[in-house]
C-alpha positions in Angstrom: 45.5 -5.3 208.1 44.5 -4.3 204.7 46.6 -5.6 201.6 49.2 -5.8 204.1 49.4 -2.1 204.5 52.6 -0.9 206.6 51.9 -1.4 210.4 52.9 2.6 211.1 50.3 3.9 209.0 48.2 3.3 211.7 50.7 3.7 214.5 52.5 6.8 213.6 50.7 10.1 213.3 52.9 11.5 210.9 52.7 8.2 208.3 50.8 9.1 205.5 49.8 7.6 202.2 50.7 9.2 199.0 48.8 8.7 195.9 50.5 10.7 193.1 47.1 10.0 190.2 46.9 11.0 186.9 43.5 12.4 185.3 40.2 10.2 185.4 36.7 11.6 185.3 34.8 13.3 187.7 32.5 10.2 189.0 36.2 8.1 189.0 37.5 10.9 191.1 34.4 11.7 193.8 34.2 7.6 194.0 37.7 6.9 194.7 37.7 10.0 197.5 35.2 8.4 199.1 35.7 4.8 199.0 39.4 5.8 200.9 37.0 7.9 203.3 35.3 4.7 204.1 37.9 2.8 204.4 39.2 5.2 206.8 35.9 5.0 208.8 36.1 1.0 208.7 39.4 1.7 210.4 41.2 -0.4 207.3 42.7 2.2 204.9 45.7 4.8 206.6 45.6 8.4 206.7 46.4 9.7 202.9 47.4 12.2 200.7 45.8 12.3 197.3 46.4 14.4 194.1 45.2 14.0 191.0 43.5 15.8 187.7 40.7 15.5 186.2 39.8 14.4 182.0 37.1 15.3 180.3 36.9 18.6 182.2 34.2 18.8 184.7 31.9 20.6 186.5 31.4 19.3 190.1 28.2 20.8 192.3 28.8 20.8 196.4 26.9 18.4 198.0 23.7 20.5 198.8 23.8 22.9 195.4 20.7 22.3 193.7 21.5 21.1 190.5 19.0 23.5 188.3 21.5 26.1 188.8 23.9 24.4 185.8 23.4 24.7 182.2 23.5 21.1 181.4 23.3 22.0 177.5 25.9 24.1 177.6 28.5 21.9 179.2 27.7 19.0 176.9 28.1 21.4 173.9 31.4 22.1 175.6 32.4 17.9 176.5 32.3 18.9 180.1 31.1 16.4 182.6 28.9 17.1 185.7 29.5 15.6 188.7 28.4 16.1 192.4 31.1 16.3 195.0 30.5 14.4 199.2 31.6 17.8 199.7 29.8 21.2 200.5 30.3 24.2 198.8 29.8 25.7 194.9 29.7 25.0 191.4 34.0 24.4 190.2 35.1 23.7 186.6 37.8 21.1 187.0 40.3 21.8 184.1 43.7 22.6 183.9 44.2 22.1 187.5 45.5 20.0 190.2 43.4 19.0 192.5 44.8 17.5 196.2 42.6 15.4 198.9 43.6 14.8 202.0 41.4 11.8 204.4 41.9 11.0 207.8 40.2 10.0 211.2 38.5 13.3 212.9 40.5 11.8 216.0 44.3 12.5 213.8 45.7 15.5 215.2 45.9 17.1 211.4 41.8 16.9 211.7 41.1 17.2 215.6 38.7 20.2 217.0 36.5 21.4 214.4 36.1 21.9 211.0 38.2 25.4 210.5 40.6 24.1 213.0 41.5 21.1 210.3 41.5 24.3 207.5 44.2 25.9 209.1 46.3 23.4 209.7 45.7 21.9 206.1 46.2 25.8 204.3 49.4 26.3 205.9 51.1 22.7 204.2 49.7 23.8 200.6 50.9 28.0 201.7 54.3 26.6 202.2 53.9 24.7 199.1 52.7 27.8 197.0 55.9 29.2 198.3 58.0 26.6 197.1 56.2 27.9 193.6 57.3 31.3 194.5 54.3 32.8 194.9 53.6 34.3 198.0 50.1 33.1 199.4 48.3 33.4 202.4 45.6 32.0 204.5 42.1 34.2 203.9 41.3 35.5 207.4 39.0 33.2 209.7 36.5 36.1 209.6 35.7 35.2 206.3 32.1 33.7 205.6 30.2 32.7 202.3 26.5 34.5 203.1 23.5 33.3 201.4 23.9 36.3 198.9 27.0 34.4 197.3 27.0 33.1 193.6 26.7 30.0 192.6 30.4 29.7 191.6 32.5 28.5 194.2 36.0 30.8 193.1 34.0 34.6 193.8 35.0 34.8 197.5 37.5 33.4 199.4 36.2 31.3 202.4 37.7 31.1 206.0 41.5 29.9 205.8 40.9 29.3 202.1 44.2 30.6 200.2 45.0 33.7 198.3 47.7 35.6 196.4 47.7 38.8 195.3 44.0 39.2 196.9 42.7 37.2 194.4 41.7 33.5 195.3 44.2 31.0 194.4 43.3 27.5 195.9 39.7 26.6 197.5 38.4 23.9 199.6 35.4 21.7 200.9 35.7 19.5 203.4 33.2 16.3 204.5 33.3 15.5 208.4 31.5 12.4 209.6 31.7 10.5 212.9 34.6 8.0 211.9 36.6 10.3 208.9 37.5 13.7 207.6 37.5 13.9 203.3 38.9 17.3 202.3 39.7 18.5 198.7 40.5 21.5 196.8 41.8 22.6 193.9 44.9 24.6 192.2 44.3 26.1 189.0 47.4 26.5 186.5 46.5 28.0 184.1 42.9 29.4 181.7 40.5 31.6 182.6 39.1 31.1 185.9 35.8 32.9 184.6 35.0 29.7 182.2 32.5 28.1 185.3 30.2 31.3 184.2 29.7 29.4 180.7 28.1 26.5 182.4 26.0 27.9 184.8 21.8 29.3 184.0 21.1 32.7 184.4 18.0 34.7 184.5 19.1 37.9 183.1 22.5 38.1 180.8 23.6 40.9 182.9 24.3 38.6 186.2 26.2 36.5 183.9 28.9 39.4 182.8 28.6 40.6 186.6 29.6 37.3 187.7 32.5 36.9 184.7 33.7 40.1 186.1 33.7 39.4 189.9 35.6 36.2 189.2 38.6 37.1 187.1 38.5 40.0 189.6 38.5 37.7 192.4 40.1 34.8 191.2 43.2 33.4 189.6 45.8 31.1 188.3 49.1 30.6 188.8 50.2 31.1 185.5 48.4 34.5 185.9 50.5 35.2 189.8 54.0 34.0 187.9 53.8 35.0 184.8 55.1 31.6 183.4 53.5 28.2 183.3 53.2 25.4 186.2 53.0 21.9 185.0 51.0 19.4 186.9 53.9 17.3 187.6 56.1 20.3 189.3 52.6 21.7 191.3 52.1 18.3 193.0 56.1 18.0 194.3 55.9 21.6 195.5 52.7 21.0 197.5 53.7 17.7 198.5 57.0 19.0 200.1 55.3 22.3 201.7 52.9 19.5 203.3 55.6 17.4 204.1 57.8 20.8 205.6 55.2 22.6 207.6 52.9 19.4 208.8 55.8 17.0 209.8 54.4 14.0 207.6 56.5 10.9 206.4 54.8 9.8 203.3 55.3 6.9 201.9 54.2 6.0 198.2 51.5 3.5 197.8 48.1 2.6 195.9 44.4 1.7 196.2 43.7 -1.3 198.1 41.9 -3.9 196.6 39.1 -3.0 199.1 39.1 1.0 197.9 38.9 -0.6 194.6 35.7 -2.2 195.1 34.5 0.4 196.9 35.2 2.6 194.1 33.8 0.4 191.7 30.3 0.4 194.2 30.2 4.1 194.2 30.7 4.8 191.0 27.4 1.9 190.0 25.1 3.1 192.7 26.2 7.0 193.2 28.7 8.9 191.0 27.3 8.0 187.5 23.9 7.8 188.7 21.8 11.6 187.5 19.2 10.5 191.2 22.4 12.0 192.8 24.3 14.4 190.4 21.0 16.0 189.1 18.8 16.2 192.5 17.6 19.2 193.6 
């Protein structure tokens, strides 16, 4: 058993891991998701739940976006980093936010079926832990579906079971499902203007850039902006953590990395999450 991990993490269903992180980069972040990933895969690191922020601010791609699409002049002007995400999905800027990852075996019964099934389950732990915020969000209807015609930034539309308040999206995910483990993240922004991605990203004509600045503070927010008062990291991560803990039944029980996940990380972030072959393909 790995760095003598509790034996009902991997006898209980309801034992969870929690990681309470602070801010790292964007490469520290997708490398350290993953390396727990595969050490859920290896069968030697326990289901776990994640949160963390991320420093310098950073502007994560989905796992298939061409990377063209991002100004890369324009987010080093700004100190942003660029990183690419195991995930699917859009450009995100990661600032002022907290960000939560969830990692299991696609055999756990949070993860079992497919990969909405996992979203449901997943959105209604961090709905009841918006509500513990006070702000009354919801699960976006399974209807929902991101067509081809959809920007490049990640926050326009809501996708199925992603969460909303007030219409306006409020918390989005992607998730990674392979044979032996589930990776899903999202993230929660506090406060700024959820229309600062736009900055980063290439355009051909100025005009799609002030329609796509529109259509995000239109369809997007913060929860700063949905309670008229500031959220601090710190109070955001114990009010998710307890929905999740309320509406999905988990015990969790505080730990760390394993000295395995650390090399793993360490791996990654060499051969992968620093490396522009995989940030920068197209």
């Amino acid at each position: 058993m790995a760095d003598n991990l509790p034996s009902s993490f991997f006898d209980l269903p309801s034992a969870w891991r929690l990681l309470r992180h602070g801010h790292a980069t964007g490469a520290e972040n997708m490398a350290i998701d993953e390396a727990i990933a595969q050490g859920i895969a290896e069968g030697v690191s326990p289901p776990t739940l994640r949160f963390y922020g991320w420093a310098p601010p950073c502007v994560s791609l989905g796992r298939n976006q061409q990377a063209q699409g991002v100004d890369l002049a324009a987010c080093a002007e700004r100190g942003y980093d660029i990183v690419r995400r195991p995930t699917g999905g859009r450009a995100i800027l990661h600032t002022d936010e907290l960000t939560y990852s969830v990692a299991a075996s696609p055999d756990h019964p949070l993860m079992a079926g497919l990969v909405l099934d996992a979203y449901l389950r997943i959105s209604r732990g961090l709905v009841a832990g918006l509500h513990r915020l006070g702000i009354a969000a919801e699960e976006a209807p399974g209807s929902n579906r991101a067509g081809p015609d959809v920007s490049a930034a990640c926050f326009e539309v809501p996708s199925a079971y992603e969460i909303t308040a007030g219409g306006r999206k409020i918390l989005g995910s992607a998730q990674a499902r392979r044979a032996r483990s589930v990776l899903q993240h999202g993230s929660l922004p506090l406060v700024g203007d959820v229309a600062r991605v736009v900055d980063c990203l290439t355009f051909a004509d100025p005009a799609e850039r002030a329609a796509l600045r529109r259509s995000l503070a239109e369809h997007a927010t913060t929860v700063e902006q949905i309670l008229g008062r500031q959220v601090g990291y710190e109070e955001a991560m114990d009010a998710l953590i307890a929905g999740m803990v309320e509406e999905l039944g988990l015990e969790l029980y505080p730990g760390e990395l394993t000295d395995q996940e650390r090399a793993w990380t360490a791996e990654l972030l060499r051969d992968k999450y620093r490396s522009d072959a995989w940030t920068l393909r197209v």
